[in-house]
LUMKEBA-109420 format. One line per 8 residues: their letters; for each residue x negated, z, y of C-alpha. Coordinates in Angstrom, 1 decimal. Layout:
<nodes>
a = X,Z,Y; ...
</nodes>
This chain:
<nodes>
xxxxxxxx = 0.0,0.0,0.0; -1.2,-0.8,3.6; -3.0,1.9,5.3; -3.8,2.5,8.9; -7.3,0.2,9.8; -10.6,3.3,9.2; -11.8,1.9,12.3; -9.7,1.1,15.3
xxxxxxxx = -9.7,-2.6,16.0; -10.5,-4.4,19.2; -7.7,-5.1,21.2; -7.8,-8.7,21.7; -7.9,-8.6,17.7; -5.1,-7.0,17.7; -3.0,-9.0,20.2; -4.5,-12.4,18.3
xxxxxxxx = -2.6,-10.9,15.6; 0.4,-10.2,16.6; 1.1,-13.5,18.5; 0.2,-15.3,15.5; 3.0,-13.5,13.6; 5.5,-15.1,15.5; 4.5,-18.4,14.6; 7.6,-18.3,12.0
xxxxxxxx = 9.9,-16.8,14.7; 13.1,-18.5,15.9; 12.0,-20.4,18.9; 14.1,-19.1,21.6; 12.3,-20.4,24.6; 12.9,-23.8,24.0; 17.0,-23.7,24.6; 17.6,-25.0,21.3
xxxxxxxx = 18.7,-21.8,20.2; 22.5,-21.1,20.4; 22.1,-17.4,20.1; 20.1,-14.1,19.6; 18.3,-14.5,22.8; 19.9,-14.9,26.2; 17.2,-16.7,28.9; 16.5,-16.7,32.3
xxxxxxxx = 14.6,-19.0,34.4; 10.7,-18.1,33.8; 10.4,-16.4,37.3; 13.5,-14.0,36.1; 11.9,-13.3,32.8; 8.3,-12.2,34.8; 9.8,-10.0,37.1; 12.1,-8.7,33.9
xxxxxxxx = 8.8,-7.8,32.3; 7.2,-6.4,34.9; 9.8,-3.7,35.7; 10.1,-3.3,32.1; 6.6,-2.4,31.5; 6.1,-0.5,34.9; 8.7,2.2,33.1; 8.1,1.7,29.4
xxxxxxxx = 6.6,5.5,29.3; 9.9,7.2,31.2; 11.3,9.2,29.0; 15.2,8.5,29.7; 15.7,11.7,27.5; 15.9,14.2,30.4; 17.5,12.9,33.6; 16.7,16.0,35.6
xxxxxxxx = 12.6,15.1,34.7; 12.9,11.6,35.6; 14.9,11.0,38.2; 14.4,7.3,38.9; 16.0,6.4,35.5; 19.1,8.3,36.5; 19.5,6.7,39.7; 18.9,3.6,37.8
xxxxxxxx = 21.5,4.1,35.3; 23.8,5.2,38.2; 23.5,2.5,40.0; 23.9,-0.1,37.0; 27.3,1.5,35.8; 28.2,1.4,39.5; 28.3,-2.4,39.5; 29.6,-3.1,36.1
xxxxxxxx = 32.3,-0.9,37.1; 32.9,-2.9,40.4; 32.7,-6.2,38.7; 35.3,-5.2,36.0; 38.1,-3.7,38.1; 37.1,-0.4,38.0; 37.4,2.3,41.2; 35.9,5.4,42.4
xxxxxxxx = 36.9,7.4,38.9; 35.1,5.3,37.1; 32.2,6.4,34.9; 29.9,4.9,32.4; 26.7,5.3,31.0; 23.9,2.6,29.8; 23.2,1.8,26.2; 20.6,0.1,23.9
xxxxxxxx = 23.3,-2.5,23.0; 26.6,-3.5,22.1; 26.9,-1.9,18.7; 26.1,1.4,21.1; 28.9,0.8,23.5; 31.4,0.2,20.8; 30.3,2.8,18.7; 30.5,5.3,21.4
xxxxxxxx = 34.2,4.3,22.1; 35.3,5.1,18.4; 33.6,8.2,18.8; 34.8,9.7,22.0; 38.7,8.2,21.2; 38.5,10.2,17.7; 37.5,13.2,19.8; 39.6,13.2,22.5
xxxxxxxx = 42.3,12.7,20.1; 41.6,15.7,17.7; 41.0,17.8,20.6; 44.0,16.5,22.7; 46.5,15.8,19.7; 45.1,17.4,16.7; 44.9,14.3,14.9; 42.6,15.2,11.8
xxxxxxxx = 42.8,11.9,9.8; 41.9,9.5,12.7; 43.1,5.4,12.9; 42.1,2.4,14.7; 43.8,-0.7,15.3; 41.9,-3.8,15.6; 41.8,-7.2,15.1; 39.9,-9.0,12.1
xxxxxxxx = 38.2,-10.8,14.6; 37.0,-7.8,16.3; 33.5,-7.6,16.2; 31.6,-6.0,13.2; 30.2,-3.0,15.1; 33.5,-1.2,15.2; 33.5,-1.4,11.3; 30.5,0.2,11.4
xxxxxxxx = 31.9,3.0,13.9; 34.8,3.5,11.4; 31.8,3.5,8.5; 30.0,6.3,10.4; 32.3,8.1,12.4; 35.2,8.6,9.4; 37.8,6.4,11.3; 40.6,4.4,9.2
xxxxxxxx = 40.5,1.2,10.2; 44.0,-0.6,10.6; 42.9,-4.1,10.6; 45.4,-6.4,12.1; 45.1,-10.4,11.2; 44.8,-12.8,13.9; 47.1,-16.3,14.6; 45.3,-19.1,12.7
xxxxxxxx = 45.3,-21.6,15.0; 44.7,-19.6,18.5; 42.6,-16.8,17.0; 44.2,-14.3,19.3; 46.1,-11.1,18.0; 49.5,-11.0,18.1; 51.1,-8.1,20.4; 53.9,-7.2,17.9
xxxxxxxx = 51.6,-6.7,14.9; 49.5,-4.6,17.0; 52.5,-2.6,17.9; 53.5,-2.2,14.4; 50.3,-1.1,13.3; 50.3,2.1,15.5; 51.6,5.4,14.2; 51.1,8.7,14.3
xxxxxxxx = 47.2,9.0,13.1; 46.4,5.8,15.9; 43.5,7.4,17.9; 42.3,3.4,19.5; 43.7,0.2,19.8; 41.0,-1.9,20.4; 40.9,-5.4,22.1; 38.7,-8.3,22.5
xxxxxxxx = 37.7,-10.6,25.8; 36.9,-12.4,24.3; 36.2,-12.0,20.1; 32.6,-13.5,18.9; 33.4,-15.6,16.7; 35.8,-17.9,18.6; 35.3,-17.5,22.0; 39.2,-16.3,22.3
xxxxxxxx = 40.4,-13.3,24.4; 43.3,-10.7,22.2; 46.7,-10.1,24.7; 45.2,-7.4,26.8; 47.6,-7.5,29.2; 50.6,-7.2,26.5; 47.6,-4.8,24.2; 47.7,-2.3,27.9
xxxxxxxx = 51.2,-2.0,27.6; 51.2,-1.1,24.1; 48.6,1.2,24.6; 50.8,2.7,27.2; 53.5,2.8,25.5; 52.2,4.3,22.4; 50.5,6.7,24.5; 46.9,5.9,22.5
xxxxxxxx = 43.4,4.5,24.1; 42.6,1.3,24.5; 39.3,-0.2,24.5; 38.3,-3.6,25.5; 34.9,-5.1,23.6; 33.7,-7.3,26.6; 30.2,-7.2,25.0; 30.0,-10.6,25.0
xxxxxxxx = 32.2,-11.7,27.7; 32.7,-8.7,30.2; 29.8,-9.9,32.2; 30.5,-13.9,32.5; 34.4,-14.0,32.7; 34.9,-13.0,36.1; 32.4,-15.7,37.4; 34.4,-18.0,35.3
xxxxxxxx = 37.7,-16.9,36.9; 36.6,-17.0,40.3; 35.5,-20.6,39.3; 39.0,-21.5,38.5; 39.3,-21.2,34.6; 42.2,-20.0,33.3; 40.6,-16.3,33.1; 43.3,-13.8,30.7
xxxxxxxx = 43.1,-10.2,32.3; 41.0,-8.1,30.6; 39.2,-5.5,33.0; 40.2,-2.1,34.7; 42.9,-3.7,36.5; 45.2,-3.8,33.2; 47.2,-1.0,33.1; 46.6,0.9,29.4
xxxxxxxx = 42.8,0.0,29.5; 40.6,3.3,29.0; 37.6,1.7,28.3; 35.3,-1.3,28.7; 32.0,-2.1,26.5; 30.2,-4.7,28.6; 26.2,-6.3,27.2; 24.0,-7.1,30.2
xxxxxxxx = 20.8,-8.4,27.9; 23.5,-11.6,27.5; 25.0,-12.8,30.2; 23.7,-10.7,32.7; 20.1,-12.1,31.5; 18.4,-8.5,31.2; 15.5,-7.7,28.2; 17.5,-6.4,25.5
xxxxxxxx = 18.3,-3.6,24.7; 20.7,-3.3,27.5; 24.9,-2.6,27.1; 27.2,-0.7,29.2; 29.6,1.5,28.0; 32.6,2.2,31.2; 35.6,4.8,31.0; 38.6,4.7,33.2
xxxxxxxx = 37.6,8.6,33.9; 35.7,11.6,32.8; 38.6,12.7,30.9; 37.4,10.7,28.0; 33.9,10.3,28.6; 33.2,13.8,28.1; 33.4,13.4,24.2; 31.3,10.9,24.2
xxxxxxxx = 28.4,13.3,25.1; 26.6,15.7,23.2; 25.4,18.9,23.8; 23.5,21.6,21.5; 21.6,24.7,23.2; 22.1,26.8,19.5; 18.4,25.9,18.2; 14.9,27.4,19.5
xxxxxxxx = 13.9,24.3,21.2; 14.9,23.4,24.4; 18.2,22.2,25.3; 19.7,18.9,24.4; 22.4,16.7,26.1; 22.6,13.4,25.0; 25.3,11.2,26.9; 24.3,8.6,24.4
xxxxxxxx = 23.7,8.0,20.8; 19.9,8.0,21.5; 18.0,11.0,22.8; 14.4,9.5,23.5; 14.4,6.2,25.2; 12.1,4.1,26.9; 12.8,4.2,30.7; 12.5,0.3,30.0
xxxxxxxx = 15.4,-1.5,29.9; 17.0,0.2,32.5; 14.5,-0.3,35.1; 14.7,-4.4,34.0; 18.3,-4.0,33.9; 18.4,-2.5,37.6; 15.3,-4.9,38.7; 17.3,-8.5,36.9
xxxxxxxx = 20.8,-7.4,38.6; 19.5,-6.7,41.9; 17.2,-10.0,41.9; 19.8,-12.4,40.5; 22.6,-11.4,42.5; 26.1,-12.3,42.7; 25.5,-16.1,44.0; 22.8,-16.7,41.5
xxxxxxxx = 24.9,-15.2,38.8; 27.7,-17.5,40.1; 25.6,-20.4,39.9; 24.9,-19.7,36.2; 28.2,-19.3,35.5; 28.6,-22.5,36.9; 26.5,-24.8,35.0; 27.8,-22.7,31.8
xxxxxxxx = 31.1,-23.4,32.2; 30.1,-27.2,32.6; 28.3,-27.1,29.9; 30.3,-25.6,27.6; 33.7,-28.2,29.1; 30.9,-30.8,28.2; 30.3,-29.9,24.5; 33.9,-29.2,23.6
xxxxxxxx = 34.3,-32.5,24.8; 31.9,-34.0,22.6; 32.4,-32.4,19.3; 36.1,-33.5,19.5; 34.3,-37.2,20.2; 33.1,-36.6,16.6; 35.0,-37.5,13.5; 35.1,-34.8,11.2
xxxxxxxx = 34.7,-32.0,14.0; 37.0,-30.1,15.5; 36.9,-26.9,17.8; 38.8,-23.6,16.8; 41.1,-22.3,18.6; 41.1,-22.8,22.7; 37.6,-21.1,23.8; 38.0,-18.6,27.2
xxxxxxxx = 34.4,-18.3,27.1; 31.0,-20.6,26.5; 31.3,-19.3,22.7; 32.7,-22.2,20.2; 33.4,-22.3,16.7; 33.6,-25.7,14.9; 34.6,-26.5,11.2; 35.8,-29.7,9.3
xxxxxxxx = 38.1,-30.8,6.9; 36.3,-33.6,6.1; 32.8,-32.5,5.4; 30.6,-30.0,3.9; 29.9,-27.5,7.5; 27.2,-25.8,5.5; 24.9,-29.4,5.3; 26.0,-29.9,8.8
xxxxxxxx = 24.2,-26.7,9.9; 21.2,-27.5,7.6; 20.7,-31.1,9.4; 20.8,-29.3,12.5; 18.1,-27.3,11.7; 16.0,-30.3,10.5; 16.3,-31.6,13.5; 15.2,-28.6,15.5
xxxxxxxx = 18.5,-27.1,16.6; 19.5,-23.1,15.5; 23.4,-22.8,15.3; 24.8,-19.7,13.3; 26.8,-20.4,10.0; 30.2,-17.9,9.7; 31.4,-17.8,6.5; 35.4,-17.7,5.4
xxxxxxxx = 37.8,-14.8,5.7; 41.0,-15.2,4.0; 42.7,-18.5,6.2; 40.1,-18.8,8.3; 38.1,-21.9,7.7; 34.3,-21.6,7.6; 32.6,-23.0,10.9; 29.4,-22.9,12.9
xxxxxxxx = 28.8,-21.1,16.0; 27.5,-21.8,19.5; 27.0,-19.4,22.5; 26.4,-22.0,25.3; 24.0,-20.0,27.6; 21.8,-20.4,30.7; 18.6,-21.9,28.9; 20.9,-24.9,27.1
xxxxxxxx = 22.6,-26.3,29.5; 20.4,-28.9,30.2; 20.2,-29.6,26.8; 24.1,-30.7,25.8; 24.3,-34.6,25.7; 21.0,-34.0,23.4; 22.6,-31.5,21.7; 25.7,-34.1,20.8
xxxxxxxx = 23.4,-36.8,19.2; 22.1,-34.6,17.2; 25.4,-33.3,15.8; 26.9,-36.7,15.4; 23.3,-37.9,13.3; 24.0,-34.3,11.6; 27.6,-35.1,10.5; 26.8,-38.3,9.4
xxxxxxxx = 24.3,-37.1,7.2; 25.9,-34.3,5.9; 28.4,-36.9,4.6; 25.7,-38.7,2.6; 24.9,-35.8,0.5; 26.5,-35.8,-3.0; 28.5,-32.2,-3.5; 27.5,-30.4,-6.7
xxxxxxxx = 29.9,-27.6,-6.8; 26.7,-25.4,-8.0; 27.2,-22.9,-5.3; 30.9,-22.5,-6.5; 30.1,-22.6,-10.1; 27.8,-19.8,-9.4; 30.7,-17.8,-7.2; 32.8,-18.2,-10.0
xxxxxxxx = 30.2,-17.0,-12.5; 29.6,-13.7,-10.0; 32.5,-12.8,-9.3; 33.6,-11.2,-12.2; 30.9,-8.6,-11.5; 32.0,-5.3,-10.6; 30.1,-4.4,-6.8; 29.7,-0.8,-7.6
xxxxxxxx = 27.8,-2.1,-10.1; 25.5,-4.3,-8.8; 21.7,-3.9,-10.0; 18.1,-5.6,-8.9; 18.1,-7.3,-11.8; 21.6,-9.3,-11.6; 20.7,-9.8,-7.6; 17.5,-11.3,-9.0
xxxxxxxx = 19.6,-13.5,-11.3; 21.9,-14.3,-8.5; 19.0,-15.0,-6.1; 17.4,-17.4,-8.5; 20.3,-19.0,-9.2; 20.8,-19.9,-5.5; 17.3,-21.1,-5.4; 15.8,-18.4,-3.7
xxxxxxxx = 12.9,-16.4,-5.2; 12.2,-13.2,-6.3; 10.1,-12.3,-3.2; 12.9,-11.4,-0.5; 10.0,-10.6,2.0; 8.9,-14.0,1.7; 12.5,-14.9,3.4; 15.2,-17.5,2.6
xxxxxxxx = 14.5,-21.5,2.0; 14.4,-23.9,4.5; 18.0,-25.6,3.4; 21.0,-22.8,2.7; 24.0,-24.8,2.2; 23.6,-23.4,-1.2; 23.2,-19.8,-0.1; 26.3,-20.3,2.3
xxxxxxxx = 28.6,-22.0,0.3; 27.9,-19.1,-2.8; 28.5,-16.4,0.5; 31.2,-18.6,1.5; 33.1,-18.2,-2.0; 32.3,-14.7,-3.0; 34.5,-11.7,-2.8; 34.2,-10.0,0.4
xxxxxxxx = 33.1,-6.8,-1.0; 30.9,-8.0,-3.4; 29.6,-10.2,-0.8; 28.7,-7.2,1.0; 27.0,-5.3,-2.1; 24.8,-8.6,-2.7; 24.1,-8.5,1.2; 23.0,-4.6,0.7
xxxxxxxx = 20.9,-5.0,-2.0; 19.3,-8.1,-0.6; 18.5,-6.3,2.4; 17.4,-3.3,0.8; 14.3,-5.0,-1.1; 13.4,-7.0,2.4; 12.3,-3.7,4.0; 9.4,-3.1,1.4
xxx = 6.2,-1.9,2.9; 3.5,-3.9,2.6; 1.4,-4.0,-0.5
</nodes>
């Protein structure tokens, strides 16, 4: 097993080295990459690192020690809570990301409610579409999840089976503006009044979108309400490291009031070291992100965030466009935001991806759920825009390649084969079998092959939960330390 170097090496060794470790990276600086990484022009990204590095020691731990950070952090929630409809009650705190944000909204609603309403066997009700990390929140934080299923062909929730899935245990009701996958915004208006009426919280997951839909609005899109202003809303998740072009990680999460945001904080003097208070799920944190947060918001602006917006919105008009200038291609749904799904009924979306790749492009693959059609995924962003009509020749050659290659059926042969094993009892050896099967070898830190229709369309076909099993045990040999 790797030990730490006898002798200290020089440090231009060791930076040699770790530059030449990202020579299998995903390149995200070339704007061929429709996700992950969010750019900036280069001058944004300098000064981004600069701040970053010129607090990377401040401990954000103890805000009565470093003062700056608070002020920071202050001044940060202060304009997301401007820019989302918010007034002089409203309070927030920053967080390493979305999964933070969202996470910290489960857990302050299941509070609040046991405290306020004795509810001991909390509920949440949220759209399939919702994103992943409040299925984690409900993993960790012991929260039923009442998952509601979303229309087909818009990919928004309906009001009425949100209403119907509140009852007595409901401590959230949690909305979307818009939902990942799609691009498309839940009812929040109709989702407030609900909330209202119900008399549970409601959060809205503007992780993606909080930041960019206002700019859009004020652009003239056809903007759906989603922010403070709604009446019901008690909370707001909002991502600045995307559209707000910050070094990750950076994430807001905004209350309508203290009332609530008290249980999101944690306090514990009963131990013999010194006193903790953590508003967040972190204690320890580099002062980092927030003094690039603060730095990129105040150098940007709110024309130059405007003019992003702009050439977004554009773009993303631009590439709807052209995928529905492609036979075979269709968009899901009607996208509120520069996030697009796209699928086929009349070729394999899995090769479509792969030829993509070939040809230098990263788009994400989302697999099935139930009636909803596999599809690949773009988030149009600042660093592509340029990029679109090039972007379109390359999908169209994609598509028409895709069509030349001869299905097998393998991966669903193999599906079928799998999925009369039991997840529960899942071992290395059948994930071996499985992986090998797939064409992938035993090595899982050596990493996936070039092509994965295969992997995708076995994904694609598998049980949900044993998908998830195969995922955790697949994942569970990657992190291996090093021989």
């Amino acid at each position: 097993m790797k030990r730490v170097p006898e002798v200290g090496l020089p440090a231009d060794t060791v930076m040699e080295r770790l530059l030449s470790a990202k020579s299998k990276d995903l390149d995200w600086q070339s704007g061929r990459a429709m996700g992950f990484v969010y750019v900036p022009d280069p001058e944004i990204q300098a000064l981004a690192k600069q701040a970053f590095m010129a607090f990377l020691t401040e401990n954000a731990l103890d805000p009565t020690s470093f003062g700056s950070l608070l002020q920071f952090e202050n001044d940060i929630v202060a304009m997301g809570a401007s820019h989302l409809g918010g007034d002089e009650n409203t309070v927030g705190n920053f967080t390493s990301g979305g999964t933070e944000s969202c996470m910290l909204s489960v857990k302050s609603a299941r509070d609040f409610a046991r405290d306020k309403k004795g509810i001991t066997e909390p509920e949440m009700v949220l759209g399939v579409t919702a994103h992943a990390a409040f299925q984690k929140a409900a993993h960790y934080f012991g929260v039923k999840m009442r998952l509601v299923p979303v229309n087909p062909e818009t990919f928004a929730l309906d009001p009425d089976a949100v209403r119907d899935a509140v009852n007595e245990n409901t401590v959230l009701i949690v909305g979307s503006a818009p939902a990942y996958a799609h691009g498309v915004a839940d009812p929040i208006r109709e989702m407030g009044q609900i909330a209202i009426e119900k008399d549970v919280l409601f959060h809205v997951d503007g992780c993606i979108g909080g930041w960019m839909l206002p700019y859009f609005r004020r652009l003239g899109a056809e903007t759906p309400d989603f922010d403070f202003s709604v009446p019901g809303v008690s909370s707001i998740s909002v991502d600045l490291h995307k559209y707000a072009y910050t070094p990750k990680g950076a994430s807001l999460i905004l209350y309508k009031s203290k009332e609530v945001r008290r249980y999101q904080i944690f306090s514990c003097p009963g131990w013999t070291g010194y006193t903790i208070v953590n508003p967040t799920i972190q204690s320890s944190k580099s002062g980092g992100p927030l003094a690039a947060a603060w730095a990129v918001l105040h150098h940007i602006g709110d024309a130059g965030y405007m003019k992003m917006a702009k050439g977004v919105l554009d773009a993303t008009r631009k590439f709807i466009a052209g995928v529905e200038a492609i036979p075979g291609l269709r968009v899901m749904g009607k996208p509120d935001m520069c996030l697009v799904a796209v699928t086929s009924d009349e070729v394999d979306i899995f090769h479509v991806i792969d030829e993509m790749t070939v040809r230098g492009w990263y788009i994400q693959p989302q697999l099935a759920l139930g009636e909803y059609k596999e599809n690949f995924h773009v988030s149009m962003q600042h660093s592509n825009v340029t990029l679109v009509d090039e972007m379109l020749v390359s999908l169209a050659e994609a598509v028409e390649s895709a069509r030349k290659i001869p299905a097998t059926g393998a991966g669903k042969n193999i599906a079928a084969m799998a999925s009369t094993i039991d997840p529960s009892t899942l071992t290395d050896e059948m994930l071996g079998n499985l992986l090998a099967m797939a064409g992938i070898g035993g090595d899982t830190t050596e990493g996936l092959p070039e092509r994965l229709q295969g992997v995708n369309e076995i994904l694609n076909a598998l049980p949900t939960e044993l998908n998830g099993a195969l995922l955790t045990s697949y994942f569970n040999q990657m992190f291996t330390p090093t021989k």
